[in-house]
MDAnalysis code that builds the backbone (N, CA, C; Angstrom):
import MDAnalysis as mda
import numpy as np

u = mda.Universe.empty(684, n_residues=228, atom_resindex=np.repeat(np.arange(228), 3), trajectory=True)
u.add_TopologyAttr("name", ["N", "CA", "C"] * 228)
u.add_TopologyAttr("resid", np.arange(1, 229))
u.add_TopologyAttr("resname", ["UNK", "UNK", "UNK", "UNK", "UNK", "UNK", "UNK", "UNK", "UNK", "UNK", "UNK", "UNK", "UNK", "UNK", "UNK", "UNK", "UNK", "UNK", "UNK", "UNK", "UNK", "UNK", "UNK", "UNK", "UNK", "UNK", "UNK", "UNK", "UNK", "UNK", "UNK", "UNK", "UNK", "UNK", "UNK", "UNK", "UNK", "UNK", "UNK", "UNK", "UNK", "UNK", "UNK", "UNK", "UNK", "UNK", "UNK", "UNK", "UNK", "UNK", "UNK", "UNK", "UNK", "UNK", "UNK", "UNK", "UNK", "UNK", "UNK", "UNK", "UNK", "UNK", "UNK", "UNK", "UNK", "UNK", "UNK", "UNK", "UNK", "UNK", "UNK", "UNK", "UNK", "UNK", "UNK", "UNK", "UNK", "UNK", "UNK", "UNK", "UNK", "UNK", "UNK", "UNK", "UNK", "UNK", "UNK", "UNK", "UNK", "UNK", "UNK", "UNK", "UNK", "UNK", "UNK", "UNK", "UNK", "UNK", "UNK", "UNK", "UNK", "UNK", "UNK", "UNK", "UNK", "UNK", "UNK", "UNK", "UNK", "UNK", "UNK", "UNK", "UNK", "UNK", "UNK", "UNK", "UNK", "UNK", "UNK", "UNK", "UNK", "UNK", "UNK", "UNK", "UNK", "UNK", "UNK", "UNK", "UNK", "UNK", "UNK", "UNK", "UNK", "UNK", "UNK", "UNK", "UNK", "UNK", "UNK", "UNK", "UNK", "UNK", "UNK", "UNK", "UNK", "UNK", "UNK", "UNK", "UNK", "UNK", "UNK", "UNK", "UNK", "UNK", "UNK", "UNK", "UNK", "UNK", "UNK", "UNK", "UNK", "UNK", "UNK", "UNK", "UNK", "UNK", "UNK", "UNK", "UNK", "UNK", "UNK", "UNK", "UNK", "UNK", "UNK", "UNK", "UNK", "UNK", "UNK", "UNK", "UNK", "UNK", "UNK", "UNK", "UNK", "UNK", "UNK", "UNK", "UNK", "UNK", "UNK", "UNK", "UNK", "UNK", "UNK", "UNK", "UNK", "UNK", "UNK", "UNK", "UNK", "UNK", "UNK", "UNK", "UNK", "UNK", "UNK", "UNK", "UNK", "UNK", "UNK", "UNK", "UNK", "UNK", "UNK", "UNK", "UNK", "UNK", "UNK", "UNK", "UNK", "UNK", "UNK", "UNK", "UNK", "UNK", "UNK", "UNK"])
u.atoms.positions = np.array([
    [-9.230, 5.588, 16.075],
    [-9.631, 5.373, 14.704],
    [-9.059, 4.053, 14.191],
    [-9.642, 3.264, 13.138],
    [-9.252, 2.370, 12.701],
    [-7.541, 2.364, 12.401],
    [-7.070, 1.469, 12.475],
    [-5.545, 1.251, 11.789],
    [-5.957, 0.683, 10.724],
    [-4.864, 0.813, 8.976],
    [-4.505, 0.773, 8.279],
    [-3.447, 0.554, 7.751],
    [-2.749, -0.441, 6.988],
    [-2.047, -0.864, 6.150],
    [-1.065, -1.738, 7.471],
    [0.449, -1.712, 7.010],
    [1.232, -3.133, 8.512],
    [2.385, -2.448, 7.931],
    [3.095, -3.097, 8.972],
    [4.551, -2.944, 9.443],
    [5.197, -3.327, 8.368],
    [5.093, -4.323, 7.904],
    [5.719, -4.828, 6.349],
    [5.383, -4.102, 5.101],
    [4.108, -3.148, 5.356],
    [4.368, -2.221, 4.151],
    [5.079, -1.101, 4.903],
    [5.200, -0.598, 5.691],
    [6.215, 0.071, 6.104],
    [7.617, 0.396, 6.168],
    [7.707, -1.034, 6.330],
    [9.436, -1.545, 5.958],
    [9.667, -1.365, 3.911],
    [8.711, -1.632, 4.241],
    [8.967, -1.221, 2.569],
    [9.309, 0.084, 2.234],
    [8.349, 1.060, 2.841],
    [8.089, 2.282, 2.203],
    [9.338, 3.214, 3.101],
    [9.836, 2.367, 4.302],
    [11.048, 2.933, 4.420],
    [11.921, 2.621, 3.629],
    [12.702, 1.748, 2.951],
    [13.480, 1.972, 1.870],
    [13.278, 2.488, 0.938],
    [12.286, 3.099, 0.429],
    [12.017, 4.287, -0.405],
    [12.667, 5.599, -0.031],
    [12.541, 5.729, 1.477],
    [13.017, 7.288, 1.761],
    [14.272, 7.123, 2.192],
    [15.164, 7.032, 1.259],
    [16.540, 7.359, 1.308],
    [17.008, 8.556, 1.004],
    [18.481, 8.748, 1.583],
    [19.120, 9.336, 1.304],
    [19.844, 10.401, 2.162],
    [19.175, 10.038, 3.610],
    [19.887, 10.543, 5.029],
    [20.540, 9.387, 5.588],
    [21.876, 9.044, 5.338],
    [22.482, 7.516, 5.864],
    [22.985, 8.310, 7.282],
    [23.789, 9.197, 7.317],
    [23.938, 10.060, 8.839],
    [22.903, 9.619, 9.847],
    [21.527, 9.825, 9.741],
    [20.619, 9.492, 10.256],
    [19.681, 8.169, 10.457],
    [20.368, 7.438, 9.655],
    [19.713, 6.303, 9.385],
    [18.978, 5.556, 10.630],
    [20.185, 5.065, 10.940],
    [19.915, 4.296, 13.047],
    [19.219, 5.451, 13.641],
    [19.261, 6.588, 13.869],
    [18.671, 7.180, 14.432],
    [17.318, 7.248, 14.051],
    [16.723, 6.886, 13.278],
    [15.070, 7.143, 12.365],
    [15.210, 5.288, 12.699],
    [15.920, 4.265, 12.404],
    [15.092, 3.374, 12.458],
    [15.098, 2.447, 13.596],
    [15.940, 3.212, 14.948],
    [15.402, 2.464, 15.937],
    [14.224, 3.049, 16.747],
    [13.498, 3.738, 16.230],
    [12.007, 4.054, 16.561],
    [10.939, 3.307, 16.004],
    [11.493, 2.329, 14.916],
    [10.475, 2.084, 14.207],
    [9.080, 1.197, 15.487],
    [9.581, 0.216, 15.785],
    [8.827, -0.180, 16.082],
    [8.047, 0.443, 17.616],
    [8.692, 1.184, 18.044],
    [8.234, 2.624, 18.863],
    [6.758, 3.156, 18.091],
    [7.162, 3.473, 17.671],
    [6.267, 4.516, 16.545],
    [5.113, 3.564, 16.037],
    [5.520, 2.342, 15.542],
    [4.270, 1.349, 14.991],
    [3.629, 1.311, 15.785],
    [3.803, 0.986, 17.161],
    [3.045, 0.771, 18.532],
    [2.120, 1.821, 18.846],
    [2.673, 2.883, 18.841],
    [2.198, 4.125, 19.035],
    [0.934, 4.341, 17.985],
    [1.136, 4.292, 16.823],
    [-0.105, 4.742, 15.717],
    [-1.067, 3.199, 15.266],
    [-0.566, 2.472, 15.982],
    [-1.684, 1.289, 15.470],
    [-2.152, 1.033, 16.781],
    [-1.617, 1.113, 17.947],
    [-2.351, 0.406, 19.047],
    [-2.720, 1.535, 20.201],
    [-1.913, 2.860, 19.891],
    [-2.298, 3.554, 20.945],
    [-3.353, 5.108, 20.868],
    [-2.142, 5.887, 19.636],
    [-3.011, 7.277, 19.693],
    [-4.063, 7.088, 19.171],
    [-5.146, 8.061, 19.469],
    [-6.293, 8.152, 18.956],
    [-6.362, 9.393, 17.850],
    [-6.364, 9.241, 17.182],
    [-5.663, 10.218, 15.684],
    [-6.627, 9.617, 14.361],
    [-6.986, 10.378, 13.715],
    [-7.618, 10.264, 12.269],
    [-7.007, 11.017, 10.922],
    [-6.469, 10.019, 10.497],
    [-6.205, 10.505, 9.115],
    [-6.446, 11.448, 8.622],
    [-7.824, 11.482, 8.720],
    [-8.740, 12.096, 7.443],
    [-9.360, 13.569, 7.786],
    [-8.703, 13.752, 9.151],
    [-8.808, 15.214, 10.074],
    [-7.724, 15.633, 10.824],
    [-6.917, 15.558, 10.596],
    [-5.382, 15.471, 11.420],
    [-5.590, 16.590, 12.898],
    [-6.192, 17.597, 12.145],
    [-6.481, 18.757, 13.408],
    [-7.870, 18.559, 14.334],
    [-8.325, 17.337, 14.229],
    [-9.285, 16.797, 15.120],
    [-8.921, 16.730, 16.453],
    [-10.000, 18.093, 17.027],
    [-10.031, 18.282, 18.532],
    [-9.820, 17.544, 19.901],
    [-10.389, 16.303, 19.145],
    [-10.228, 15.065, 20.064],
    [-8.991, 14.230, 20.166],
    [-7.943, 14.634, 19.329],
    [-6.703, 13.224, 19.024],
    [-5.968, 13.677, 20.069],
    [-5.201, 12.748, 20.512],
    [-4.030, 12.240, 21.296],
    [-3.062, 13.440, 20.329],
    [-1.760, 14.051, 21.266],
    [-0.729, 14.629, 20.791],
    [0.194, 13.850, 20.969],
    [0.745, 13.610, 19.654],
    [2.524, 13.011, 19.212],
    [3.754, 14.373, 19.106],
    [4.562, 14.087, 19.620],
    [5.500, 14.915, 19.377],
    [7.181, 14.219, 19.486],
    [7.103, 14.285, 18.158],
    [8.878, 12.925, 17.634],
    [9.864, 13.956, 17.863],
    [10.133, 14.348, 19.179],
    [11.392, 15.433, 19.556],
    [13.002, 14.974, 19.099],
    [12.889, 13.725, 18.668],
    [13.819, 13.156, 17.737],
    [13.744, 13.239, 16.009],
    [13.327, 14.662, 16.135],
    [12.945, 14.693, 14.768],
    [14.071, 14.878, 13.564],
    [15.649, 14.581, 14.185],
    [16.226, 14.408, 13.315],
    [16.305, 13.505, 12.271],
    [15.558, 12.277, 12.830],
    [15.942, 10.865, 11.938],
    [14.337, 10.755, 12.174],
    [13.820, 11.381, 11.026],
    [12.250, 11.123, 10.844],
    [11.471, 10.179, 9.560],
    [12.901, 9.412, 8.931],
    [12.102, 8.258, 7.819],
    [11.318, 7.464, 8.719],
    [11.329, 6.525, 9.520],
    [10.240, 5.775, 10.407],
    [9.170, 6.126, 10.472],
    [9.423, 7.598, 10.793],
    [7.879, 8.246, 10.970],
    [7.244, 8.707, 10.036],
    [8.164, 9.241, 8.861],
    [6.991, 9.623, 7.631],
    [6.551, 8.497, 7.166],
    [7.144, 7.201, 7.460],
    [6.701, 5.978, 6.301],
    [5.350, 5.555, 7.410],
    [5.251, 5.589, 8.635],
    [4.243, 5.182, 9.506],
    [2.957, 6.137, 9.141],
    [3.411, 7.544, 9.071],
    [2.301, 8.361, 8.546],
    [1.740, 7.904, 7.469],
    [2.646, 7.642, 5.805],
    [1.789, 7.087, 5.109],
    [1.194, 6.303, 5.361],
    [1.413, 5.221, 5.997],
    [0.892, 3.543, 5.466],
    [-0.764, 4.236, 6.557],
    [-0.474, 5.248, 7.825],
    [-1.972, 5.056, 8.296],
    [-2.836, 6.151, 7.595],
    [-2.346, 6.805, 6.716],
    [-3.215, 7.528, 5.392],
    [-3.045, 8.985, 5.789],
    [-2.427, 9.708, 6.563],
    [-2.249, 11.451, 6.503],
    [-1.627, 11.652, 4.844],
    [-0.577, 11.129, 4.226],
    [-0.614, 11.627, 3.111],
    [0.029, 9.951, 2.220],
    [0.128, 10.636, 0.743],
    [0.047, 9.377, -0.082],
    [1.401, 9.075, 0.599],
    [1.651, 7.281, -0.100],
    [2.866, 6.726, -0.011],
    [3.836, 7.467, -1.087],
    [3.593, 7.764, -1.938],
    [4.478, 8.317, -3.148],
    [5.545, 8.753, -2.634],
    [4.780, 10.186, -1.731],
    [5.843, 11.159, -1.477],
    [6.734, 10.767, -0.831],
    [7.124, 9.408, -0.462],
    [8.482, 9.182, 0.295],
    [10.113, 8.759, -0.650],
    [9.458, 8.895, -1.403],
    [10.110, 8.849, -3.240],
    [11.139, 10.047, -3.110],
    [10.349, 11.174, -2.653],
    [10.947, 12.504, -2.474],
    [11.383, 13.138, -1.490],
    [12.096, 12.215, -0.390],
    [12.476, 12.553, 1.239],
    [13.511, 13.127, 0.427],
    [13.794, 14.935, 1.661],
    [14.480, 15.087, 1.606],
    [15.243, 16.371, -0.190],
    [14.021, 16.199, -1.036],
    [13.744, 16.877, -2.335],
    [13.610, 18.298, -1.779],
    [14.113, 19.038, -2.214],
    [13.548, 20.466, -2.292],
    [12.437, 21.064, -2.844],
    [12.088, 21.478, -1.941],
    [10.543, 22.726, -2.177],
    [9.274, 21.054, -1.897],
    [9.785, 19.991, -1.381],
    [8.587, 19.051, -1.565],
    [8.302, 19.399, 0.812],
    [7.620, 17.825, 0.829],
    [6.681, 18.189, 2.373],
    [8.106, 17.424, 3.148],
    [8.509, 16.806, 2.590],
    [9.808, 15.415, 3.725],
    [10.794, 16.000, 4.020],
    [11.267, 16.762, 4.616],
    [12.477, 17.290, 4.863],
    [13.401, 16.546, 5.954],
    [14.588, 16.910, 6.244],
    [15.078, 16.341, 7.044],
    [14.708, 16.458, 8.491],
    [13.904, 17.120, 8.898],
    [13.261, 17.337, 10.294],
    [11.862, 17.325, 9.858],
    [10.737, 16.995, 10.529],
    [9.216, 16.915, 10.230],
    [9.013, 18.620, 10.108],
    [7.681, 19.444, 9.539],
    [7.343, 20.804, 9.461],
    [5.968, 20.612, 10.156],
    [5.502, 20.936, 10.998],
    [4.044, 21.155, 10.996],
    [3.417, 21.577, 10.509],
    [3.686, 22.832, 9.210],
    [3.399, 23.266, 8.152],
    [3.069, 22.658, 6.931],
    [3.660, 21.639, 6.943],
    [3.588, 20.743, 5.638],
    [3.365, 19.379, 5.533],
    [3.496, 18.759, 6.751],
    [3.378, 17.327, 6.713],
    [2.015, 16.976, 7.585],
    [0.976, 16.922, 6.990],
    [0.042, 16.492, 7.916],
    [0.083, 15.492, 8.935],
    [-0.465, 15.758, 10.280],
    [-0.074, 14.626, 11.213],
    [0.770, 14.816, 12.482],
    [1.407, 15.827, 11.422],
    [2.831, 16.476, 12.596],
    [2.221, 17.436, 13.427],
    [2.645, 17.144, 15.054],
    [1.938, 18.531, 15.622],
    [3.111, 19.197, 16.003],
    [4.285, 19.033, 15.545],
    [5.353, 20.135, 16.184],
    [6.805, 20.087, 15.230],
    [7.257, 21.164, 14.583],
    [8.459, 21.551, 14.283],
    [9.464, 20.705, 15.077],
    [10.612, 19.678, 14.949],
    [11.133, 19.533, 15.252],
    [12.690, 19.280, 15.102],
    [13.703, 18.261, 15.618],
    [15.065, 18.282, 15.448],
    [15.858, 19.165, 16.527],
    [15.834, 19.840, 16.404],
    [16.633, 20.870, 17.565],
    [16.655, 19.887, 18.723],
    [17.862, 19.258, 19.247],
    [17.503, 18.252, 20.188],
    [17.089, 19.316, 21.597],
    [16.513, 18.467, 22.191],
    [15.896, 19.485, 23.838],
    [14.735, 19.938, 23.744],
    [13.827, 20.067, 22.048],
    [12.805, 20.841, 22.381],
    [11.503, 20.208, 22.171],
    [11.615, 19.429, 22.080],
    [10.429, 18.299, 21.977],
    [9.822, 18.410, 23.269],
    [10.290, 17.771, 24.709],
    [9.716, 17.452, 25.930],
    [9.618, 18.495, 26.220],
    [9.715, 19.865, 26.057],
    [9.211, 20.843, 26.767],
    [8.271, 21.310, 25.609],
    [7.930, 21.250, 24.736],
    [6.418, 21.935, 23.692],
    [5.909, 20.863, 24.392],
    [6.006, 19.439, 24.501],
    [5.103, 18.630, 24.939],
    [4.326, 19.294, 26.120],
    [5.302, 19.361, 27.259],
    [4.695, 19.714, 28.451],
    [3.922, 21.034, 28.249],
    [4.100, 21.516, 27.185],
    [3.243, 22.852, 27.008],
    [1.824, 22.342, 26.457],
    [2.010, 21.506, 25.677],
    [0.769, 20.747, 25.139],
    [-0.258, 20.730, 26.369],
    [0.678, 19.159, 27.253],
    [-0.486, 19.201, 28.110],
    [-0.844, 19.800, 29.005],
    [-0.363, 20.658, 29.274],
    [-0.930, 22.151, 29.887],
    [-2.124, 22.460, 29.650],
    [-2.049, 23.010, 28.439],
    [-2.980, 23.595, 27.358],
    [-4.152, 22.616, 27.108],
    [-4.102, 21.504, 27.028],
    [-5.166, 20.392, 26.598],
    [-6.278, 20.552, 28.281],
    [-5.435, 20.294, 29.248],
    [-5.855, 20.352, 30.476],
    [-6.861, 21.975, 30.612],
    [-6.364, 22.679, 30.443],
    [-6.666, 24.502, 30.362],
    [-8.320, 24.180, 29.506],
    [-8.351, 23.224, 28.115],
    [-9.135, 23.418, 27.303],
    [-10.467, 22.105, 28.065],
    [-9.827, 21.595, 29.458],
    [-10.722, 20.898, 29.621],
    [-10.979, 19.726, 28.995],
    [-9.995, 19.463, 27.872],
    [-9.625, 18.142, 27.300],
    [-9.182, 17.549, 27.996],
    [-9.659, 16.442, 28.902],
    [-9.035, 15.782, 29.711],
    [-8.786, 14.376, 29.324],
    [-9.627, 13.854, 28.415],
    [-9.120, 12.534, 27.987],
    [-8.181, 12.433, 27.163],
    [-7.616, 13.226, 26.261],
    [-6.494, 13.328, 25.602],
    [-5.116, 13.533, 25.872],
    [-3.984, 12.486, 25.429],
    [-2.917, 12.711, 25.779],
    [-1.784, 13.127, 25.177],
    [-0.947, 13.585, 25.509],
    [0.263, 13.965, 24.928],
    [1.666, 12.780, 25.258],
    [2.076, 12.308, 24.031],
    [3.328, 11.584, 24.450],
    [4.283, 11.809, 23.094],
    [5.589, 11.841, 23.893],
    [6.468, 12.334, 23.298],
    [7.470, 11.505, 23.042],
    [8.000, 11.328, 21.718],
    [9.491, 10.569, 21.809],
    [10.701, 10.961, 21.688],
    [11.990, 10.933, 22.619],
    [12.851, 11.350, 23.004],
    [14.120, 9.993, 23.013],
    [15.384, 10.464, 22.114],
    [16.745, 9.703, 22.342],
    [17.277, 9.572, 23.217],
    [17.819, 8.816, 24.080],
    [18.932, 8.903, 25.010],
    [19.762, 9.591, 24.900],
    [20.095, 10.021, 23.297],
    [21.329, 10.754, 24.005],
    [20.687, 11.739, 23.777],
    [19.912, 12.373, 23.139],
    [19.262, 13.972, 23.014],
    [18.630, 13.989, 24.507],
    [18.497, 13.561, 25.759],
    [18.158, 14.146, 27.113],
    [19.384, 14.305, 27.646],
    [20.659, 14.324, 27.138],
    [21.712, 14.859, 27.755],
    [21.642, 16.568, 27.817],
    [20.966, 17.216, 26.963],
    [20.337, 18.777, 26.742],
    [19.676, 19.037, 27.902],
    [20.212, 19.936, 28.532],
    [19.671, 20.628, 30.151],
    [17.935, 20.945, 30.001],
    [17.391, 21.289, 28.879],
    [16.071, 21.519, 28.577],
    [15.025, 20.579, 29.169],
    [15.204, 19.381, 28.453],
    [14.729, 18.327, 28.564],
    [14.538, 17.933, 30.059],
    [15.745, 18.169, 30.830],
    [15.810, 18.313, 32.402],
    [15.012, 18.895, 33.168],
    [14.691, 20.574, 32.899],
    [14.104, 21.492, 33.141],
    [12.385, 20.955, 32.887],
    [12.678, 20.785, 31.646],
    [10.979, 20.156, 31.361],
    [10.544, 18.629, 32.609],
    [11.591, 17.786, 32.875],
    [10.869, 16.574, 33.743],
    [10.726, 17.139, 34.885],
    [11.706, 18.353, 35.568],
    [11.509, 18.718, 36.553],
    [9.890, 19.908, 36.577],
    [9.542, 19.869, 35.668],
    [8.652, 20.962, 35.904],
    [7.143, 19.945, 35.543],
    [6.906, 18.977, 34.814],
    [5.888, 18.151, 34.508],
    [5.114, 17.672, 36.178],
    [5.888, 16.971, 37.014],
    [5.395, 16.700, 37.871],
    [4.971, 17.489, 38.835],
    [6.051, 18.901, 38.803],
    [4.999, 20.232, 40.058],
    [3.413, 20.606, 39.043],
    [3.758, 20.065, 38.228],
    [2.440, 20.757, 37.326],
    [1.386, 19.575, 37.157],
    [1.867, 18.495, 37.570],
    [0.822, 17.324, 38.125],
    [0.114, 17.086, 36.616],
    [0.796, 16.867, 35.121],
    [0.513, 16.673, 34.075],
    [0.006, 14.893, 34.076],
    [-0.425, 14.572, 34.609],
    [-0.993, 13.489, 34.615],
    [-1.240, 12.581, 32.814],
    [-1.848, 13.615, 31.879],
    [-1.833, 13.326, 30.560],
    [-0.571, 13.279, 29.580],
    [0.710, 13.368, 30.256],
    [1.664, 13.168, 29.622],
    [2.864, 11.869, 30.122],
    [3.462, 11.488, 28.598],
    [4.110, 10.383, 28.581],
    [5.373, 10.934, 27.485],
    [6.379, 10.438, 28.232],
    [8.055, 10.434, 27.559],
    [7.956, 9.147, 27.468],
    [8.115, 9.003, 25.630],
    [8.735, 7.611, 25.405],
    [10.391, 7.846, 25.324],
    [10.997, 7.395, 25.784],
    [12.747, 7.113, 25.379],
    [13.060, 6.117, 24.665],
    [13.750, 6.472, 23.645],
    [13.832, 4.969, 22.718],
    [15.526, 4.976, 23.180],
    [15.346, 4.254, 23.689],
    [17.318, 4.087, 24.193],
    [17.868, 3.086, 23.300],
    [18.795, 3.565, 22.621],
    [19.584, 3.246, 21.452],
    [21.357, 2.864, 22.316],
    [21.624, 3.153, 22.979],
    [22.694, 3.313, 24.122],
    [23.242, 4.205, 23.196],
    [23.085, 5.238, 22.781],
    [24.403, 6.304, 21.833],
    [24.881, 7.422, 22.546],
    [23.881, 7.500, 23.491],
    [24.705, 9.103, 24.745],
    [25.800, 8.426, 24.896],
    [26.706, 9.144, 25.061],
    [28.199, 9.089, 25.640],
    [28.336, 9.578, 26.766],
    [27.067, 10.121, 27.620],
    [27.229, 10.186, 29.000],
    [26.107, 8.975, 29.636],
    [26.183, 7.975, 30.744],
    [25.311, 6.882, 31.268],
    [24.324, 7.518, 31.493],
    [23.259, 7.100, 30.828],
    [22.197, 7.466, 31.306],
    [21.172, 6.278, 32.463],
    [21.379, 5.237, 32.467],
    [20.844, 4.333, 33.280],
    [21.513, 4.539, 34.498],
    [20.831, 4.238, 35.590],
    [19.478, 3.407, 35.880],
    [18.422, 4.633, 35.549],
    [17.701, 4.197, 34.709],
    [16.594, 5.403, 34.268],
    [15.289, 5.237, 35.346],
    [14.928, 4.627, 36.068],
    [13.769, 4.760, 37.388],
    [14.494, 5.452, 37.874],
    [15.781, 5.609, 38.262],
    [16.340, 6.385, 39.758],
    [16.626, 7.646, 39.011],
    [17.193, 7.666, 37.815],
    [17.185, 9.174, 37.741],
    [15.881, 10.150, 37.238],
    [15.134, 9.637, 36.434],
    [13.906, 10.301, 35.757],
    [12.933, 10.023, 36.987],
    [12.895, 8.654, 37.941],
    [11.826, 8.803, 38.555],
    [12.191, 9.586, 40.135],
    [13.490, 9.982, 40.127],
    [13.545, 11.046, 41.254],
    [13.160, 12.153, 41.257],
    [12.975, 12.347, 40.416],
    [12.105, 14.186, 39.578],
    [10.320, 13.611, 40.386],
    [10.036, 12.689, 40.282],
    [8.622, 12.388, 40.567],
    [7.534, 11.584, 39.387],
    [8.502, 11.079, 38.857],
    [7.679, 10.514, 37.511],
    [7.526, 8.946, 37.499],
    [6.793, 8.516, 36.903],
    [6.416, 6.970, 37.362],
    [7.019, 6.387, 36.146],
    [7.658, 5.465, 36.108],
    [8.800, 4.843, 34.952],
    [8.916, 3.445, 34.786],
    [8.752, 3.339, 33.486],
    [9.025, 1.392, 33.122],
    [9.918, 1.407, 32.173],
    [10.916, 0.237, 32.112],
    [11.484, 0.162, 31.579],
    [11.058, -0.976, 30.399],
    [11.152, -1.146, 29.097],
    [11.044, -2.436, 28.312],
    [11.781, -2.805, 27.174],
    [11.701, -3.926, 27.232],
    [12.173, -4.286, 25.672],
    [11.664, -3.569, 24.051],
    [12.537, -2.818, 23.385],
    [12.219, -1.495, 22.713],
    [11.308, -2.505, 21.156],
    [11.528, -3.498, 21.264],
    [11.147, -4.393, 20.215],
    [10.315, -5.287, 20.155],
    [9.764, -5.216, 21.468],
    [8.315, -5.861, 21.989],
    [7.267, -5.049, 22.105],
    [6.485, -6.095, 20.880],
    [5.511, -4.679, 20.621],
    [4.579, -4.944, 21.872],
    [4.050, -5.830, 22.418],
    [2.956, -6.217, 23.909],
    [3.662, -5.897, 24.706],
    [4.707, -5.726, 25.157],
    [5.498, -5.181, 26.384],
    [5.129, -3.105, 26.050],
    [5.961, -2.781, 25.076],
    [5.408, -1.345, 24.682],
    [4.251, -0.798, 25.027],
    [3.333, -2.024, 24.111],
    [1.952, -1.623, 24.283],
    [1.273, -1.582, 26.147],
    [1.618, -2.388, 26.712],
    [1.185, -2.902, 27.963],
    [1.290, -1.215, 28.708],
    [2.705, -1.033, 28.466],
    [3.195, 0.415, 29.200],
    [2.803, 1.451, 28.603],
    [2.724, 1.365, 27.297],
    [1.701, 2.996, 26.959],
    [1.045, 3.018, 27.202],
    [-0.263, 1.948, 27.800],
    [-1.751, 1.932, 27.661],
    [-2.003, 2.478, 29.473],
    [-1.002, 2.773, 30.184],
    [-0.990, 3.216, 31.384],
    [-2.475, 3.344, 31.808],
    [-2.964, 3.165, 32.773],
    [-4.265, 3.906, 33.110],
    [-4.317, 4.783, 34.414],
    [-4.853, 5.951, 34.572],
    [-5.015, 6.578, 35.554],
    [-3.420, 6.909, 36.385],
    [-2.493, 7.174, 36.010],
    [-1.313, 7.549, 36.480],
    [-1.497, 8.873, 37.461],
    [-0.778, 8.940, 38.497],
    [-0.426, 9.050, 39.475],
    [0.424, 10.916, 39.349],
    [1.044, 10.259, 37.886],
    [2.018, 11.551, 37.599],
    [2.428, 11.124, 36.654],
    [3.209, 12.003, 35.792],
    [3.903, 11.812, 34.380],
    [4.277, 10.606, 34.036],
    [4.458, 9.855, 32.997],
    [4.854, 8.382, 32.855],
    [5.701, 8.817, 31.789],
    [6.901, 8.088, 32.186],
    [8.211, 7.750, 31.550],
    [8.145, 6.168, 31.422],
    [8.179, 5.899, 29.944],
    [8.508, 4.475, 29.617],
    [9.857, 4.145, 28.639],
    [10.486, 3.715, 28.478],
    [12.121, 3.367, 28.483],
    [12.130, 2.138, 27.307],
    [12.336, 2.015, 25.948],
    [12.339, 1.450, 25.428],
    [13.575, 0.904, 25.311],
    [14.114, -0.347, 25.457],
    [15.881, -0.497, 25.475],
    [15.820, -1.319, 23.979],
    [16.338, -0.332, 23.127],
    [17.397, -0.951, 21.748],
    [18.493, -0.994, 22.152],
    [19.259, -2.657, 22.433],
    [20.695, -3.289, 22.338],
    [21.701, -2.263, 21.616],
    [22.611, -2.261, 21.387],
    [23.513, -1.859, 20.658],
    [23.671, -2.365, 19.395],
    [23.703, -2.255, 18.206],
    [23.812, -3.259, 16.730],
    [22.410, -3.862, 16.428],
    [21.254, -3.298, 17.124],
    [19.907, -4.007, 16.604],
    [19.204, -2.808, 16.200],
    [19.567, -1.688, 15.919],
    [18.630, -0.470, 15.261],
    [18.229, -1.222, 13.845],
])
């Protein structure tokens, strides 16, 4: 579907949704993750969110979700206003996304670990429905795959030959356990893996736009340390 509105109204409409500083770095080194993702990649419509045909997002980093509600507005699931009210009681912005309430969202999240495995349930299910051009990609922290789940889920994507699914990692370096070299460990499970610069949006783009993969694609976004 068409894209709508830019990154600079975005940046804007993220300083509107204050008031999670705990979370802050964590919501805004996705940003440009996430821009990539809804302007150049998923296939998603505003104006039908539960349209049969869209690409599945699932922000398993849904603790630090200002990036992403301000990306939702600017591409039109709901007004810009409501980012006025991140975080308000009884309103749609809460501190984790709702699938209940925030149009756009296809999954409850925050609980770190449970993102990459609803994903892999996704594309299961998409595959089952014979949706085969549609994909599922998921974004995941470095340090939230320190959670054994997340493990369980890469090890099980590739016996299940999910071909329609993609782990973005936005690597922030904040695990306190090493997670690099990320080809040798994620791609020993059986998964095909790139690594890039987390702030290049044509490098991003180049690697989401994968074609015809082999097996699961893991792409590796590297945010420096002090550049969230």
């Amino acid at each position: 579907m068409a894209p709508n509105g830019s990154l600079e109204e975005v940046r804007r409409l993220l300083k509107e949704a204050t008031g999670d500083e705990k979370h802050e770095e964590s919501s805004t080194s996705t940003l440009d993750a996430l821009w990539v993702l809804y302007d150049r990649i998923l296939r998603v419509d505003p104006s039908n969110p539960s349209w049969e045909g869209r690409d599945r997002f699932v922000l398993s980093k849904g603790h630090g979700p200002a990036a992403y509600y301000a990306i939702l507005a600017v591409k039109g699931f709901f007004p810009g206003e409501e980012l006025s009210s991140f975080l308000e009681f009884d309103r749609l912005l809460g501190s984790h996304p709702d699938r209940t309430l925030v149009p756009g969202v296809e999954a409850s999240t925050g609980s770190l670990g449970h993102g990459l495995p609803i994903a892999v349930g996704m594309a299961l299910a998409l595959r089952a429905k014979g949706l085969n051009e549609q994909r599922v990609i998921v974004l995941c922290g470095d340090a939230e795959l320190n959670e054994g789940s997340n493990w369980e889920a890469i090890l099980l994507a590739p016996h299940l030959e999910l071909t329609n699914l993609t782990l973005l990692v936005v690597d922030n370096h904040s695990s306190i356990i090493e997670m690099s070299p990320w080809e040798r460990r994620i791609g020993s499970f059986g998964w095909q893996v790139e690594e890039v610069d987390g702030h290049d949006h044509d490098q991003l783009e180049e690697a989401l736009r994968v074609r015809a993969p082999k097996a699961p694609v893991a792409v590796v976004a590297d945010i420096p340390e002090g550049e969230w």
